[in-house]
C-alpha positions in Angstrom: 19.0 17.6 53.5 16.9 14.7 53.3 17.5 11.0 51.9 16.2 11.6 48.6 17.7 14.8 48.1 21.3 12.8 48.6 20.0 10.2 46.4 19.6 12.5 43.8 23.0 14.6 44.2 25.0 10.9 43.7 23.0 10.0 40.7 24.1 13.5 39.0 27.7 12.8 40.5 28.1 9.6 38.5 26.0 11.3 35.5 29.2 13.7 35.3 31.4 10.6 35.8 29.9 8.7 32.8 30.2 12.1 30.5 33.7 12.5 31.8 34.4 8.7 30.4 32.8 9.0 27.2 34.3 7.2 24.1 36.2 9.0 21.5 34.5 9.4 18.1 36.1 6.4 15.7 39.0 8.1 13.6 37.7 9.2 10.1 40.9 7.7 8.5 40.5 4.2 7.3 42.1 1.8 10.0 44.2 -1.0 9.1 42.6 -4.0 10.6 44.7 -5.3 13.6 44.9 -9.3 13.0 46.2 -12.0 15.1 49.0 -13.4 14.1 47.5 -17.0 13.6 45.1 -15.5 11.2 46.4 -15.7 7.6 46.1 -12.9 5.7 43.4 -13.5 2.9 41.2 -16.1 4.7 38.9 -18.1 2.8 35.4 -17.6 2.0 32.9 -20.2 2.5 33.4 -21.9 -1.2 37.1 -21.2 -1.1 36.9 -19.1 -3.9 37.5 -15.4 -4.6 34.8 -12.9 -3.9 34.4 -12.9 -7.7 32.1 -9.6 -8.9 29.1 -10.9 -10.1 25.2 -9.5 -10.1 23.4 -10.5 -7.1 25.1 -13.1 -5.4 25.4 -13.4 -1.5 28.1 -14.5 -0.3 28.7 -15.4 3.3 31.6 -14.1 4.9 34.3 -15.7 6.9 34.0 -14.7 10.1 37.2 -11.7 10.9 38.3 -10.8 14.3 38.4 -7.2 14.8 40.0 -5.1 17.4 38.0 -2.4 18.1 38.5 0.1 21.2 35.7 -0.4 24.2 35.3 2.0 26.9 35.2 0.9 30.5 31.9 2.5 30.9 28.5 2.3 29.3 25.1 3.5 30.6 22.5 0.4 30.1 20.6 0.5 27.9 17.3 -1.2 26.4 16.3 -3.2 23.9 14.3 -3.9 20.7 12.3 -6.0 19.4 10.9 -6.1 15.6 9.8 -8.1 12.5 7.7 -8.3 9.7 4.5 -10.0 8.7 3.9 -11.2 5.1 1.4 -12.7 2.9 2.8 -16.2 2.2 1.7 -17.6 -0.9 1.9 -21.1 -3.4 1.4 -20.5 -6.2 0.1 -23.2 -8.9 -0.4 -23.6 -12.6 -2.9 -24.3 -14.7 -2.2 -28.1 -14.2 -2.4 -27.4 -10.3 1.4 -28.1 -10.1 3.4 -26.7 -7.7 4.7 -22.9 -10.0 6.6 -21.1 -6.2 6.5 -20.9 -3.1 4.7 -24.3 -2.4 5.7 -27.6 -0.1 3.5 -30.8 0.2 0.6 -30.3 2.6 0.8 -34.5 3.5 -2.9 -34.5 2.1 -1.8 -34.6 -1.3 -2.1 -30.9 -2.1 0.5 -28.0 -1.7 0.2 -25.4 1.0 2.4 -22.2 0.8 6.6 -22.6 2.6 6.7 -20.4 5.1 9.4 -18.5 3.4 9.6 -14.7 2.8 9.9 -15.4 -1.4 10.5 -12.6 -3.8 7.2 -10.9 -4.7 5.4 -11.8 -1.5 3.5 -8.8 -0.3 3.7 -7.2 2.9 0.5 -7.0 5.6 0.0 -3.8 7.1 -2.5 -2.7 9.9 -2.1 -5.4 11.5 -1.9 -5.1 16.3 1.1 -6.7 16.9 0.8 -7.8 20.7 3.9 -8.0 23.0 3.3 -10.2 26.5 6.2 -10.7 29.6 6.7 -14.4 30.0 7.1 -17.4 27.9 4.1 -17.7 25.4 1.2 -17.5 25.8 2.6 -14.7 28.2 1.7 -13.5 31.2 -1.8 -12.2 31.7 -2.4 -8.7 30.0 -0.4 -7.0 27.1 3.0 -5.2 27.9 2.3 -3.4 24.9 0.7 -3.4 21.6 1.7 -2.2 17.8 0.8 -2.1 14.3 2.7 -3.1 11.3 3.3 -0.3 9.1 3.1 0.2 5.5 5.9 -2.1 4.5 4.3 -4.8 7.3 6.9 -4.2 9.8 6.6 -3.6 13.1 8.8 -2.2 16.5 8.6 -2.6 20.1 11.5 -0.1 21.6 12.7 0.6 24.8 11.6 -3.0 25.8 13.8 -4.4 29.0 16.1 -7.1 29.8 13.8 -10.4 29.9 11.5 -13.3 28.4 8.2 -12.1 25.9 5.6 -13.3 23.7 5.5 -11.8 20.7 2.2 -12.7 19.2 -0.7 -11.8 16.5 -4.6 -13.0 17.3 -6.2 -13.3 14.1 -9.6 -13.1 15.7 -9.2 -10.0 17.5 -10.9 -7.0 16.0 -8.7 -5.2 14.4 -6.9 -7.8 12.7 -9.6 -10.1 11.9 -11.4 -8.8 8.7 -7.5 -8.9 6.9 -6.9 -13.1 8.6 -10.5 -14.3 8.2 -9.7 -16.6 5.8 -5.9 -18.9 6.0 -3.6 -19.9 8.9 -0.2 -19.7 9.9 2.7 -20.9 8.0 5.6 -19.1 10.1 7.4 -19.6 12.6 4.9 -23.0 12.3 2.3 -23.8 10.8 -1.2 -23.2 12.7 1.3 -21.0 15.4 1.3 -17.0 15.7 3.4 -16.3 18.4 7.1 -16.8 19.2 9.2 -16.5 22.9 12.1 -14.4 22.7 14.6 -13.8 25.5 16.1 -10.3 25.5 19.7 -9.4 27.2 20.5 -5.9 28.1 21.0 -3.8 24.5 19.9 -7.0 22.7 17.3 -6.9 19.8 14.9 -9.7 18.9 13.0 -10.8 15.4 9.5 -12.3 15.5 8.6 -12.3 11.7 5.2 -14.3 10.4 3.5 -15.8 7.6 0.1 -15.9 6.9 -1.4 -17.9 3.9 -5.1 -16.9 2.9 -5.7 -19.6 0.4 -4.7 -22.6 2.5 -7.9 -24.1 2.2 -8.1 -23.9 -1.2 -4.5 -25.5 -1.6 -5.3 -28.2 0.8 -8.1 -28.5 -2.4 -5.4 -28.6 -4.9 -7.0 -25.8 -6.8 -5.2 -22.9 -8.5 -4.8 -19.6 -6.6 -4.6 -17.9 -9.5 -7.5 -16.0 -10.6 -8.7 -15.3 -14.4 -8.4 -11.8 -15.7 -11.7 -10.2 -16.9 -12.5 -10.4 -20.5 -12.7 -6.5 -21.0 -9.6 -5.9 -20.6 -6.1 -6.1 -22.5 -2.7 -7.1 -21.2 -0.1 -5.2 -23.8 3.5 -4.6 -22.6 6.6 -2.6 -23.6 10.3 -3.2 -22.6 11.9 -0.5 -20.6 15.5 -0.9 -20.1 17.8 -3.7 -19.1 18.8 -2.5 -15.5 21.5 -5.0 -15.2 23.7 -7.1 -17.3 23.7 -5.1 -21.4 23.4 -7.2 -24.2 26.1 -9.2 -25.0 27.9 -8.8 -21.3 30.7 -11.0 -21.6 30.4 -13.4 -18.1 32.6 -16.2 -16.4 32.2 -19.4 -17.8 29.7 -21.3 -14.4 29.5 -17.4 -12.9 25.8 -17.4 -11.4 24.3 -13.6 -12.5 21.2 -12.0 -12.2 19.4 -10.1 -15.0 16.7 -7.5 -14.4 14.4 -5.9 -16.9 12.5 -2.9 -16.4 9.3 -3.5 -18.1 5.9 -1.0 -18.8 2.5 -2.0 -18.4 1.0 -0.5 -21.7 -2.6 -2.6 -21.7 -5.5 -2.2 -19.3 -5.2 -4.8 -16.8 -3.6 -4.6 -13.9 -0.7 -7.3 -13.4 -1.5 -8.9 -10.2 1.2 -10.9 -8.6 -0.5 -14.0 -10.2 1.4 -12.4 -13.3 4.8 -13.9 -14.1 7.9 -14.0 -16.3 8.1 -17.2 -18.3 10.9 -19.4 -20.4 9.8 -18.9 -23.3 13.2 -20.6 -25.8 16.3 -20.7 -26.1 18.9 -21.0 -23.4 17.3 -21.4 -20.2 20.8 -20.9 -18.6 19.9 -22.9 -15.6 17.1 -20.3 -14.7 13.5 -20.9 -13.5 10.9 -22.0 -15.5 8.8 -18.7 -14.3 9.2 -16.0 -12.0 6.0 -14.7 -10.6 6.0 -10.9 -10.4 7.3 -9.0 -7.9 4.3 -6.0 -6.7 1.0 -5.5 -8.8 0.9 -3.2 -11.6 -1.4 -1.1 -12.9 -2.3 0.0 -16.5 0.7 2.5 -17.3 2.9 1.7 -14.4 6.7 0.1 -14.1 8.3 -2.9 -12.7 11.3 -4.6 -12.5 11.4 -8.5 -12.9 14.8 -10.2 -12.4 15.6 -13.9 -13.0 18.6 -15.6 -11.4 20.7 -17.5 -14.1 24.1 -19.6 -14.0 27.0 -18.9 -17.4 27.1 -21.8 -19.4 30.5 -23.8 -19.1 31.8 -23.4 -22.8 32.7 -20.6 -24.7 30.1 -18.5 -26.8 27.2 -16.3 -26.9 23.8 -17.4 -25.1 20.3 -15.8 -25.7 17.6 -16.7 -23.3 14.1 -15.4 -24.1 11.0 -14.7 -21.5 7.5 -13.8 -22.3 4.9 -12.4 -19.6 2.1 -15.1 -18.7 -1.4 -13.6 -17.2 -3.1 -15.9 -14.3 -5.4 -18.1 -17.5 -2.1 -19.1 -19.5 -1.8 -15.8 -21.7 1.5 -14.9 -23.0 2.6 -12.0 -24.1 5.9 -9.9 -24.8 7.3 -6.5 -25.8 4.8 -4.4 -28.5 3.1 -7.9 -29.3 4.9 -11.4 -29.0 8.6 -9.7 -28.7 10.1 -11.6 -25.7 12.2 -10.4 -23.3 15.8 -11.8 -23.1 19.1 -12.2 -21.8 22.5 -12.6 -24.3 25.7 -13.0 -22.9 28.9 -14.0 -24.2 31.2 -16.5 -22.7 34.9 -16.2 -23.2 37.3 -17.6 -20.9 40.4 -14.8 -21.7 37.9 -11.9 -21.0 35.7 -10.4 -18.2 33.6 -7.7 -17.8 34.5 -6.3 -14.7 37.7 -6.3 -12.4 38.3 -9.5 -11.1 39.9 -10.0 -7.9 43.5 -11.2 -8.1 44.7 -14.5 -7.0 47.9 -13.2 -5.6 48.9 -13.8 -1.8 49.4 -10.8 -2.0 45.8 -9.5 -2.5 43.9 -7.0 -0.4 41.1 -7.4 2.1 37.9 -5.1 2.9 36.4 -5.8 6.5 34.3 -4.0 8.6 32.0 -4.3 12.0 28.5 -3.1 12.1 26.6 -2.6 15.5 23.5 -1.3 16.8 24.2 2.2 17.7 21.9 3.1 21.1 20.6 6.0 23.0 18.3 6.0 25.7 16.4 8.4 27.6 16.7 8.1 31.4 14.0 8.0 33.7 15.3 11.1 35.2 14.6 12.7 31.9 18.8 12.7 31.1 20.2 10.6 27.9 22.5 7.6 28.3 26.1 8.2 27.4 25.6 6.9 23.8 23.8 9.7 23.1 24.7 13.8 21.7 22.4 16.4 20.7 20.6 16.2 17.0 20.4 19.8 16.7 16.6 19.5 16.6 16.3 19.7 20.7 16.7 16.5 20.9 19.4 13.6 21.0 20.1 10.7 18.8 23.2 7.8 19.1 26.7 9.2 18.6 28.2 6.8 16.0 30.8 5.1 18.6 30.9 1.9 19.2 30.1 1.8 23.0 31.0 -1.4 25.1 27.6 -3.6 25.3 25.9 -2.6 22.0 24.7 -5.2 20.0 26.0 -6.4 16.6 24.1 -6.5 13.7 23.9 -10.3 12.1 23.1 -11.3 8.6 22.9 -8.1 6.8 24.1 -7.9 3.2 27.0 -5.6 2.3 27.8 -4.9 -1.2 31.6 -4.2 -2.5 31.4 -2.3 -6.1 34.0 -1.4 -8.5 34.9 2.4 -8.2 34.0 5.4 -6.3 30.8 5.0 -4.2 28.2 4.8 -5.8 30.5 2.6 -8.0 29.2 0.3 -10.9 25.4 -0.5 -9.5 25.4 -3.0 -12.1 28.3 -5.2 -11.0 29.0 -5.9 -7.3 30.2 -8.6 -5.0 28.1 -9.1 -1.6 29.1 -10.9 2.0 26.7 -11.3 4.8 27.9 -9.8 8.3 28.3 -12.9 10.8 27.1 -13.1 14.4 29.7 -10.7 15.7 28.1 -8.0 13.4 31.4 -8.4 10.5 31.7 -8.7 7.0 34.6 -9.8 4.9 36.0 -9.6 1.5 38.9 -11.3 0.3 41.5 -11.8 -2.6 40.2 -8.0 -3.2 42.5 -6.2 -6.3 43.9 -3.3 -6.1 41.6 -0.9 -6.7 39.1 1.6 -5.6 35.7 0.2 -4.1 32.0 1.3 -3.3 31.2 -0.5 0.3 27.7 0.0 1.1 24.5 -1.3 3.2 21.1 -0.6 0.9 18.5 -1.1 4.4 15.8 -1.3 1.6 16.5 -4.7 0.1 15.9 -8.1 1.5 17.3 -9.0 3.5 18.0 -6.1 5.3 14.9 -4.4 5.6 13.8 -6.8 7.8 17.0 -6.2 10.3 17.0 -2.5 9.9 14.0 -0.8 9.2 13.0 2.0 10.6 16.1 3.6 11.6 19.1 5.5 10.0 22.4 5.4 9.9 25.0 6.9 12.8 28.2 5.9 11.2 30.2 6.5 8.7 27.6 9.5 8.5 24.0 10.5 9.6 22.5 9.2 6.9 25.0 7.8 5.1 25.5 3.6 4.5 28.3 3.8 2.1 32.1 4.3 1.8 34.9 4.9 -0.4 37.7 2.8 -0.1 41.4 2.2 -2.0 43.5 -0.4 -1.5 46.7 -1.9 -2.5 47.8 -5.0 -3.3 48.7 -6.5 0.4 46.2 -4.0 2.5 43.7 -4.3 4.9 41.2 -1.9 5.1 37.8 -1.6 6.7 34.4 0.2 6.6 32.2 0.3 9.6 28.6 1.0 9.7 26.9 2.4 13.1 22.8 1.7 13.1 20.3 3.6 15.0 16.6 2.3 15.2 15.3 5.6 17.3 16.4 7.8 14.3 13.8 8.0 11.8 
């Protein structure tokens, strides 16, 4: 028997060693959450308030110490790295004043912030280039990749190390969509970022690219004028959140969304935006610009962030759409759109936590859930079969996978999918938890929507491992005094 044939027989010895060890699948009952001692009960979110139920409204969540079981063993595994590229934009009115979107440029113009903004579109096609070293890399590409359809892009299976993650705007490929513009993220004039990988780590290189730079270093309007042949005519939908007449929490910041119909023949263009048009402005923007384009015939939904009035009584806050050349225009003619709430201090319109000591608490852990082919053509531990031929991650939380940080979990009232239009939401903290406290008794909808911002940056592409396959939501009771958690398991291989 020669050397390599030995060589071989240990590697599948410790194969069957790892197998042997393999984790136990997480118990399907709900947990209680094992705190220290030191730790009080109910914690305390960032404002020292309750986790009040509201529309919209993320909350970050006090970082919770969780025991969860590790096995002694874990195959290694590799890494990702992943991000999105967007189509910055400042947008300015017809007096060239700064609308969204827009910081000085120190030339006495506006430029666009570098911040992924609501209603931002999303750059696909682009070759995403991944180098080894500190940037500008290494020599010749490791790898390259394109950003998808939602302008998000993935390197996996990427080892332990240092990379440049980069986009040349004059390379072939990419140049007739960046011929015009420059960078505004991660810096302005800069499209590439270092990132240092661990072992099972994941890294985020997003970017920014603003195509009318020039022209806002000009102080001129990006808007463009609508042709004269056409009509812009709209018709109200539905409110999607927050009925007529909702009674809200006197200072309680909400959010309300209106489905609306394009019913002339224009398209909207993003240039198109929700303005005050009277009454109450409730502390909301002066205009939001409109999320996607929309063409004659189709749907969107435009929400606008507002904050209760103090006193007691009922509020009425009306918005009309404005095209890019200062035309305004509402439901079936000049009909605006609008928000009425009531604000009574004895009432609310959904369950509000209790202030008891006695309260409960909904935690949870969420973690990158990995399997790994092995160059010998075997899977890594953290793997089991997917019934397709294949393998995909086993929803356990293996020692050395990653957690995920700063994803949004929502809490709503009821069985999942509870009350869509009233939920509280936490963000998970470095250590991949989430938190929610002074919760009533009650049952509760905890769930993970990888779709929204900003998730779908973290997340996408991938599925869930854990509760389900597929499945980013849970059920859970509690009673006043419990503790009960929902953990979410992550896979980016399964798509």
């Amino acid at each position: 028997m020669n050397f390599i044939k030995i060589l071989r027989l240990i590697g599948f010895a410790m194969l069957l060693v790892a197998c042997a060890n393999s984790p136990k699948p997480l118990d399907t009952a709900t947990p209680t959450l094992d705190l220290p001692p030191t730790l009080p009960l109910l914690g305390s979110v960032i404002t020292d308030a309750p986790a009040i139920f509201a529309t919209a409204i993320p909350v970050t969540a006090t970082p919770l110490a969780i025991d969860t079981p590790v096995p002694a063993t874990q195959t290694a595994a590799m890494s990702l790295i992943s991000g999105l590229v967007w189509l910055d934009v400042c947008q300015l009115g017809q007096d060239s004043a700064p609308v969204m979107g827009c910081l000085p440029n120190g030339q006495g113009g506006y430029q666009a912030d570098g911040q992924f903004n609501q209603g931002e579109g999303r750059m696909a096609g682009l070759e995403v280039t991944l180098k080894a070293g500190a940037c500008p890399g290494n020599g010749t590409a490791v790898a390259t990749t394109m950003t998808n359809g939602d302008g998000v892009y993935q390197f996996d299976n990427v080892t332990a190390g240092t990379y440049c993650v980069s986009i040349d705007s004059t390379a072939q490929r990419n140049s007739p969509m960046l011929a015009t513009g420059d960078w505004t993220y991660p810096a302005l004039g800069v499209g590439s970022v270092t990132l240092v990988l661990a072992d099972h780590g994941s890294g985020v290189a997003n970017f920014g690219w603003d195509k009318q730079r020039q022209k806002v270093l000009q102080s001129s309007p990006i808007a463009t004028v609508r042709p004269t042949n056409c009509t812009n005519q709209a018709a109200f939908v539905a409110d999607v959140t927050i009925p007529d007449n909702s009674v809200i929490p006197a200072g309680q910041p909400f959010v309300k969304s209106w489905r609306i119909r394009n019913e002339g023949s224009c398209t909207w263009g993003t240039t198109y935006a929700l303005a005050f048009a009277g009454g109450a402005q409730l502390d909301g923007p002066t205009a939001m610009p409109l999320p996607q384009e929309v063409a004659p015939g189709g749907e969107v939904e435009v929400s606008v962030s507002f904050i209760a009035p103090a006193n007691n009584g009922t509020y009425r806050s009306d918005w009309l759409l404005r095209s890019p050349n200062g035309e305004t225009f509402g439901s079936h003619g000049d009909n605006p759109f609008y928000a009425q709430i009531t604000i009574n201090s004895s009432q609310g319109n959904a369950p509000l936590p209790s202030t008891n000591m006695g309260a409960a608490m909904i935690g949870g852990v969420m973690w990158v859930d990995n399997c790994q082919a092995l160059q010998n053509g075997q899977y890594s531990s953290g793997c089991i079969p997917d019934g397709q031929g294949g393998y995909r991650a086993d929803g356990i939380l293996n020692n050395g996978e990653a957690r995920l940080a700063g994803v949004q979990v929502r809490l709503n009232p009821g069985a999942c999918p509870g009350r869509e239009d009233i939920f509280s939401a936490a963000l998970s903290d470095a250590n991949g938890i989430y938190r929610f406290d002074k919760v009533a008794a009650g049952t509760y909808c905890v769930s993970i929507n990888p779709l929204i911002s900003p998730n779908e940056v973290i997340l996408m592409p991938g599925n869930w491992t854990y509760p389900a396959l597929g499945v980013g939501y849970a059920t859970v009771t509690v009673n006043i005094g419990e503790q009960k958690t929902a953990d979410f398991g992550w896979d980016y291989q399964n798509r």
